[in-house]
C-alpha positions as CSV (number, residue, x, y, z in Angstrom):
1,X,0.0,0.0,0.0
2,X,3.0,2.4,0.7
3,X,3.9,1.9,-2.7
4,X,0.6,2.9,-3.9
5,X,0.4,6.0,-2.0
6,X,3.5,7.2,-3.3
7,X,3.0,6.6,-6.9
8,X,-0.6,7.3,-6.8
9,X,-1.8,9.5,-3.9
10,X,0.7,12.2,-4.6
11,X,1.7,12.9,-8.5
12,X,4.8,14.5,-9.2
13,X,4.9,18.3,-9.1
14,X,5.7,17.9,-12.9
15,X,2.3,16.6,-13.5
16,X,-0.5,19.3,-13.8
17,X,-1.9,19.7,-10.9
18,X,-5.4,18.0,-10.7
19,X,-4.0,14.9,-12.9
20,X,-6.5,12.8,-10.3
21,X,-8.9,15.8,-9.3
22,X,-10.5,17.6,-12.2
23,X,-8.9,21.3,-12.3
24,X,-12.4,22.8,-12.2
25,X,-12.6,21.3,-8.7
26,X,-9.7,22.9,-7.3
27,X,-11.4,26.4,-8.3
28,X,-15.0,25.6,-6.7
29,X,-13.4,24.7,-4.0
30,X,-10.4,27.4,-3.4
31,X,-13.7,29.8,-4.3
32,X,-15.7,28.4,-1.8
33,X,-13.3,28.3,0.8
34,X,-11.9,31.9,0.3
35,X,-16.2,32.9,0.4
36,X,-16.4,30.9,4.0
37,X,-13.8,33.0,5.2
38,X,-14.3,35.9,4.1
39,X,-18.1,35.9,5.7
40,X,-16.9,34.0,8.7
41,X,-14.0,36.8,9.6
42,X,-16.2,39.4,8.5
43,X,-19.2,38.5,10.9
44,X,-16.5,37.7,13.2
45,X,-15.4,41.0,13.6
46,X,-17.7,43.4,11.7
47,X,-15.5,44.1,9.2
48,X,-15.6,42.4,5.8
49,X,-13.7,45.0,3.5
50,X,-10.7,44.2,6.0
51,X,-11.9,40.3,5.7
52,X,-11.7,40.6,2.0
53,X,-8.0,42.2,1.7
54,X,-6.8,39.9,4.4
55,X,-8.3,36.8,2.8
56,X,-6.6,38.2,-1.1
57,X,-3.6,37.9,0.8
58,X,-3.7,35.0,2.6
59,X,-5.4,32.9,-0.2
60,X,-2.6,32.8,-3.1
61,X,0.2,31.8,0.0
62,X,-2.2,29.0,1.2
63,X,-2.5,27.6,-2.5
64,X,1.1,27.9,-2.9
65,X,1.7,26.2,0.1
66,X,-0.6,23.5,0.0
67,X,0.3,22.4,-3.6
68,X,3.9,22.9,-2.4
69,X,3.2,20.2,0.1
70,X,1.4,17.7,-1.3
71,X,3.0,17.4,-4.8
72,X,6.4,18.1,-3.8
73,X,7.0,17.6,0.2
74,X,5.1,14.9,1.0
75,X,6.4,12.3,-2.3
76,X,9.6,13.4,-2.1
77,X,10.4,14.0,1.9
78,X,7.9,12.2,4.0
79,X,6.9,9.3,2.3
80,X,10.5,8.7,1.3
81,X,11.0,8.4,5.3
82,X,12.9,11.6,5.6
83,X,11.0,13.0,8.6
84,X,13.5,15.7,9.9
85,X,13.9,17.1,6.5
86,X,10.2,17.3,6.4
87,X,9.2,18.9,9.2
88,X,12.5,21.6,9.1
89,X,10.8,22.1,5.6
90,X,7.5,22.9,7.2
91,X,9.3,25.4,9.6
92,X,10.7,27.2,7.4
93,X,8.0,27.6,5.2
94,X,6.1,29.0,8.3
95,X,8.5,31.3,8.7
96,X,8.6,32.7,5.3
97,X,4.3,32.6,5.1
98,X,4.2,35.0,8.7
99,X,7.0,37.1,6.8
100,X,5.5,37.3,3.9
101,X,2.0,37.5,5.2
102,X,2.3,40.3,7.3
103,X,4.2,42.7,5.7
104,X,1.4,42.6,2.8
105,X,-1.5,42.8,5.2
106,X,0.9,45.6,6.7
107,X,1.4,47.6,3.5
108,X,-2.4,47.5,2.5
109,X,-4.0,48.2,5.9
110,X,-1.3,50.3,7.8
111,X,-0.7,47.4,11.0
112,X,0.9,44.1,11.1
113,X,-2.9,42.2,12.5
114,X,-5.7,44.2,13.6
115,X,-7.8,41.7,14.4
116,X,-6.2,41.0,18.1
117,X,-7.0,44.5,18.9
118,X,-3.4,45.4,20.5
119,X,-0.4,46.5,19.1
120,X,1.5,43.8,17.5
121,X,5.2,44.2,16.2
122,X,7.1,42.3,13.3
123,X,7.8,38.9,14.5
124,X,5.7,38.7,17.5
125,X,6.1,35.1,19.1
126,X,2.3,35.1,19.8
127,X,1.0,36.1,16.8
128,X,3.7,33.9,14.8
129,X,2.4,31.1,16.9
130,X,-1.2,32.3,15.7
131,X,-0.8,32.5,11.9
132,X,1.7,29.3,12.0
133,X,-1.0,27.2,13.7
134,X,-3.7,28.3,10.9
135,X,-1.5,27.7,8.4
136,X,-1.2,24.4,9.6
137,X,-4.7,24.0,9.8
138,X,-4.9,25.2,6.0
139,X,-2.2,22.4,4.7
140,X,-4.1,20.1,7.0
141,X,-7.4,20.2,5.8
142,X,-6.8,20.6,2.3
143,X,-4.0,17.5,2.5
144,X,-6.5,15.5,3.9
145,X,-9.1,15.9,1.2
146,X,-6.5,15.0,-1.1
147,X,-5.2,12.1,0.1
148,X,-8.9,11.0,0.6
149,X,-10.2,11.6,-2.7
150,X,-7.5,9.9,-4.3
151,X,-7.5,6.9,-2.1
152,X,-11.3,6.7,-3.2
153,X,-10.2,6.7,-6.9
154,X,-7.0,3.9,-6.3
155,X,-9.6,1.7,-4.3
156,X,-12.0,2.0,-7.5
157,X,-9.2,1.1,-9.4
158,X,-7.6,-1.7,-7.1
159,X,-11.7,-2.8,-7.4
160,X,-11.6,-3.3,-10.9
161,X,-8.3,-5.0,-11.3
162,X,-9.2,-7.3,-8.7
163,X,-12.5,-7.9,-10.8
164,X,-10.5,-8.2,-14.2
165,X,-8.2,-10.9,-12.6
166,X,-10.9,-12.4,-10.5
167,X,-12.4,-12.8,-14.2
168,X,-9.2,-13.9,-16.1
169,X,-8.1,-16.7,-13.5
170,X,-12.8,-18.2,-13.8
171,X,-12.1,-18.0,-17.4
172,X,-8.6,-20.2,-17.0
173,X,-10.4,-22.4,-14.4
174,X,-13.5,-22.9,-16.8
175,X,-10.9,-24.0,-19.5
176,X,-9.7,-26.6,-17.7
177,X,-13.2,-28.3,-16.5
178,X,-13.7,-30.8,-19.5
179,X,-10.8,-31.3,-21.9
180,X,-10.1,-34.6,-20.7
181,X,-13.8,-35.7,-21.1
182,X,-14.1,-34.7,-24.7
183,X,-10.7,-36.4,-25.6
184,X,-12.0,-39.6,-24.6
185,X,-15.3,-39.2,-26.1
186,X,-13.5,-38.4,-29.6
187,X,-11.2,-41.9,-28.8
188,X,-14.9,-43.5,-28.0
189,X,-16.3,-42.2,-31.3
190,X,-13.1,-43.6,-33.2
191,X,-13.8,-46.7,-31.6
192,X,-17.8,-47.0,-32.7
193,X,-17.0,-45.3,-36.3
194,X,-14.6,-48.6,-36.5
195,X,-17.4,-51.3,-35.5
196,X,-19.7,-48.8,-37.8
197,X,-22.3,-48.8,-34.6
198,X,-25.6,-47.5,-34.9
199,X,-24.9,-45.6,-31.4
200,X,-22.1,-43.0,-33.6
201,X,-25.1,-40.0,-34.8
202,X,-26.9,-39.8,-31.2
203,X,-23.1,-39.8,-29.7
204,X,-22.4,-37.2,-31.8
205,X,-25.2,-35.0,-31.6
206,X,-24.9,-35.2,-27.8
207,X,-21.2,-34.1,-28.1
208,X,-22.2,-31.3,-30.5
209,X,-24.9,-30.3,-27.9
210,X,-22.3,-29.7,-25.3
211,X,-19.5,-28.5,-27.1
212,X,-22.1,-25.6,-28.3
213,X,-23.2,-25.1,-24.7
214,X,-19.0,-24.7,-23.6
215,X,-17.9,-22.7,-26.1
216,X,-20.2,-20.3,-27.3
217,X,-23.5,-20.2,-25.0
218,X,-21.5,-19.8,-21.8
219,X,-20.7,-16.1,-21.6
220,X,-21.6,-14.7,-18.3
221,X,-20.4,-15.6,-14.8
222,X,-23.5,-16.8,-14.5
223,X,-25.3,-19.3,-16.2
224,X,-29.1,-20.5,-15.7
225,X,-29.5,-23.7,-13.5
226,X,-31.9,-25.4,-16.0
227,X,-29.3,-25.4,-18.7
228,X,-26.6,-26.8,-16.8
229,X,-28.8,-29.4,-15.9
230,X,-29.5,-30.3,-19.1
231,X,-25.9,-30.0,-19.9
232,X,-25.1,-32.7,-17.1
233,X,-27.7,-35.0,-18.8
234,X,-26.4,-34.9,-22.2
235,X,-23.0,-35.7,-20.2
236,X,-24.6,-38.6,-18.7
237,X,-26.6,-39.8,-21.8
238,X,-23.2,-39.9,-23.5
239,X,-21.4,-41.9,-20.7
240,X,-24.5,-44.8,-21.1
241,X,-24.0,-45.0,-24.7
242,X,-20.1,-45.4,-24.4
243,X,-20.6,-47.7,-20.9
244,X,-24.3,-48.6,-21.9
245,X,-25.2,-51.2,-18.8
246,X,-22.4,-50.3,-16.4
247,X,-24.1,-47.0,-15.9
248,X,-27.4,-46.1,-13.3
249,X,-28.1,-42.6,-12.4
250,X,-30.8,-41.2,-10.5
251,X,-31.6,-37.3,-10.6
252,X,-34.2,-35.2,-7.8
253,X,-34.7,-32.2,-8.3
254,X,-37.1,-29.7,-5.4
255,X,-37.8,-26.1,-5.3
256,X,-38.4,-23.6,-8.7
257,X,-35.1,-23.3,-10.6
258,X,-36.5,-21.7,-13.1
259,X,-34.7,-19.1,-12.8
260,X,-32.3,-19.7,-10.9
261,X,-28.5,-18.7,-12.0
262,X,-25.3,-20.4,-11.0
263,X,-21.7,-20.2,-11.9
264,X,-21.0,-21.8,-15.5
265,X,-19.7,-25.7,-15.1
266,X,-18.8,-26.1,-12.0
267,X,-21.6,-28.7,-10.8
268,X,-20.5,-30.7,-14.0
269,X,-17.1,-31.5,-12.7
270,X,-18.6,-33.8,-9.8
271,X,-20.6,-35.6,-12.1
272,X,-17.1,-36.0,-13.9
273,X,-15.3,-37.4,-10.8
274,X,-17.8,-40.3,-10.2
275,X,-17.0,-41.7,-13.5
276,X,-13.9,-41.2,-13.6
277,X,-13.2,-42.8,-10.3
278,X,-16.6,-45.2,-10.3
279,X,-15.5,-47.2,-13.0
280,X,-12.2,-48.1,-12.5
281,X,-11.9,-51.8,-11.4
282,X,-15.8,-52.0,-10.8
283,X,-18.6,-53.9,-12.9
284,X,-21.3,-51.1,-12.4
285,X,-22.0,-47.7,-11.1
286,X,-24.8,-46.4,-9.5
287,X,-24.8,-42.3,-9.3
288,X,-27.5,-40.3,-7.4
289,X,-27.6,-36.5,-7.2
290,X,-30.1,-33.7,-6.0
291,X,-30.6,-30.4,-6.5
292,X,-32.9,-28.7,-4.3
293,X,-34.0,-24.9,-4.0
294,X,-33.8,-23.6,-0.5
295,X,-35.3,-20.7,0.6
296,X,-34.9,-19.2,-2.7
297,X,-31.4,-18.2,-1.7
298,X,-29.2,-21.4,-1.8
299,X,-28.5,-24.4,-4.0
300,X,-27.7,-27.6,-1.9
301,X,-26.1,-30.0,-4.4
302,X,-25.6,-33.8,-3.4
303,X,-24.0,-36.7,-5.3
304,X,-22.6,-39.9,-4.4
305,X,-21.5,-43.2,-6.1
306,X,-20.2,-46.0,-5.5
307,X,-16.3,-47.4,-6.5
308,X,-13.8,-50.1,-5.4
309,X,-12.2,-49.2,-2.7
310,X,-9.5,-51.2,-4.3
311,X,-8.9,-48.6,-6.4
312,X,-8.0,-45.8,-4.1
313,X,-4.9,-44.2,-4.4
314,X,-4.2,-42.1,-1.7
315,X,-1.4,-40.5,-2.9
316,X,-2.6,-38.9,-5.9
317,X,-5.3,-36.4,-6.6
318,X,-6.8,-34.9,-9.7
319,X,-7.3,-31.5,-10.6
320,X,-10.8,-31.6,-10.4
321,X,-12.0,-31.1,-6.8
322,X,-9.2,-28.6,-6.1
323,X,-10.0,-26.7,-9.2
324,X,-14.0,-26.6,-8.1
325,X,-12.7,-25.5,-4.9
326,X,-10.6,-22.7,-6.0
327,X,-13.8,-21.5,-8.1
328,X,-15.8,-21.1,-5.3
329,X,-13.5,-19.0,-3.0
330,X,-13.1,-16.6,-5.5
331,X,-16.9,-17.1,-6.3
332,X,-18.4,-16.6,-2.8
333,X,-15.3,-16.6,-0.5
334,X,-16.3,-18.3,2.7
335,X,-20.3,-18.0,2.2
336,X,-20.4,-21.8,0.9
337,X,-20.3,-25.4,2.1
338,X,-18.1,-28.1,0.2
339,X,-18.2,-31.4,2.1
340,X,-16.9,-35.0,0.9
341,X,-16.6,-38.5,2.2
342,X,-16.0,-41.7,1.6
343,X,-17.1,-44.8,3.9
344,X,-18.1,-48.7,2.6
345,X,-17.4,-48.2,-1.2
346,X,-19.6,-45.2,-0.8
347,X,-18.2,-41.6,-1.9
348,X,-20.3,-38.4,-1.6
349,X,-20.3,-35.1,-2.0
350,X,-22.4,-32.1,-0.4
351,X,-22.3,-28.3,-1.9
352,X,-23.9,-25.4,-0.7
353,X,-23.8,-22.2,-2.9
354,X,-25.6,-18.8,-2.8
355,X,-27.9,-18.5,-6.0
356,X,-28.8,-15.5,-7.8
């Protein structure tokens, strides 16, 4: 963040002034502020042609001054860690702002600061102390403003670069969801277009389906619940006709989900995961999954199956579950629910999602 503040909350003097501020800004507000003060000081003490020449003094140093210290001081001296430097800087300039100061309020009204109602002479420790400390108060308040309207603009920034990479690394994810699927589907079809089976168009067609619904209907960060279930079926209607009697599924579906929206392929990838692993070694799988609606808020997702526990290989682990994983903290941070286990041949999986 230090890093930030110095390349972004203070530009260079060499930049124009208001390169984060619009210039018009600066002049409604220097405007405004010189107004205040010359109403409040004139109330104040019943005297607003004084208030006026005072203020036409004081105004241009203050400008001067608080540009001086937040486009040149406060990069080059204080956020460079060179506090003495800064603060002797600020001293001086003090100094030269009562010098200046009062000889000009001197030569155009005849006395050094009229307002305190006593004779005052040049370099007065009281009155220094007086001008100093509003002076202060000047490069304070204007500082301030600064820093926190251009901390508003880097966080807006920092917001949608966050968002762009947030979007970049989905996209990457999403890329890596079903390449391994379609391989073996296009070794499956090579396979039937050999023995010339009837099975090759519908396989096909099915295939076409899906690679229509990855690539080009799948936009958004968000896709419509209904759709991706229908994608998942033409998965599974393709899995029977490569594995035709090794395969029984069983689908539930409770609540409306009409329209319901949920993040693009990500349910699809535990569907995945029981073949992949439910076959190996094992004469038949049996897959059931739900998808209920609750409160009109949350998805609660459930699928088991069963596998060999023969099979297991504890040491290795695919890409799959730890790439759904990954999805869903950037997705939803911690506001979701991914549980798995495995106990008697059984495995299953529980998700929990908001829905939008």
């Amino acid at each position: 963040m230090k890093t930030i503040l110095q390349s972004s909350l203070f530009r260079p003097l060499k930049e124009k002034v208001g390169s984060t501020i619009p210039i018009r800004y600066h002049v409604i507000f220097w405007l405004g502020y010189f107004t205040f003060n010359v109403i409040r000081w004139g109330s104040y003490f019943n005297d607003f042609l004084y208030s006026i020449k005072s203020n036409l003094v004081e105004f241009p140093i203050h400008i001067i001054v608080v540009y001086f210290n937040v486009y040149y001081l406060i990069p080059n001296l204080f956020l460079k860690k060179k506090y003495l430097k800064y603060v002797s800087s600020i001293f001086i300039i003090l100094v030269l702002v009562y010098t200046v100061r009062t000889n000009l309020i001197y030569l155009i009204t005849g006395t050094i600061s009229p307002e305190l109602g006593r004779p005052v002479s040049f370099f007065d420790f009281n009155h220094f102390i007086v001008v100093a400390l509003g002076e202060l108060y000047v490069i304070t308040f204007v500082t301030a403003i600064k820093v926190l309207v251009d901390w508003s603009i880097e966080k807006k920034r920092n917001e949608e670069l966050s968002e762009l990479q947030l979007s970049t690394e989905l996209k990457f994810l999403r890329t890596q969801v079903q390449p391994h699927f379609f391989f073996n589907t296009l070794n499956n079809l090579y396979a039937l277009a050999l023995k010339k089976s009837d099975s090759m168009p519908r396989l096909l067609l099915k295939l076409s389906d899906m690679m229509e619904y990855v690539l080009y209907d799948v936009q958004d960060s968000r896709a419509n619940l209904l759709e991706e279930i229908n994608h998942i079926n033409n998965y599974i209607d393709i899995e029977n006709l490569r594995f035709k009697d090794r395969v029984e599924t069983e689908m539930n579906i409770t609540g409306d989900i009409e329209d319901v929206k949920v993040p693009p392929l990500l349910l699809i990838t535990f569907v995945e995961n029981c073949f992949k692993h439910g076959l190996k070694n094992n004469d038949k799988i049996k897959i059931q999954m739900s998808f209920e609606i609750v409160n009109g808020k949350y998805l609660e997702f459930s699928i088991s199956n069963n596998f060999n526990p023969e099979t297991v290989d504890e040491g290795k682990k695919g890409i799959g579950i730890s790439n759904s994983l990954r999805r869903l903290k950037l997705l939803f941070s911690n506001n979701f629910i991914l549980k798995t286990s495995s106990e008697d041949g059984i495995y299953s999986l529980f998700l929990k999602i908001p829905v939008a």
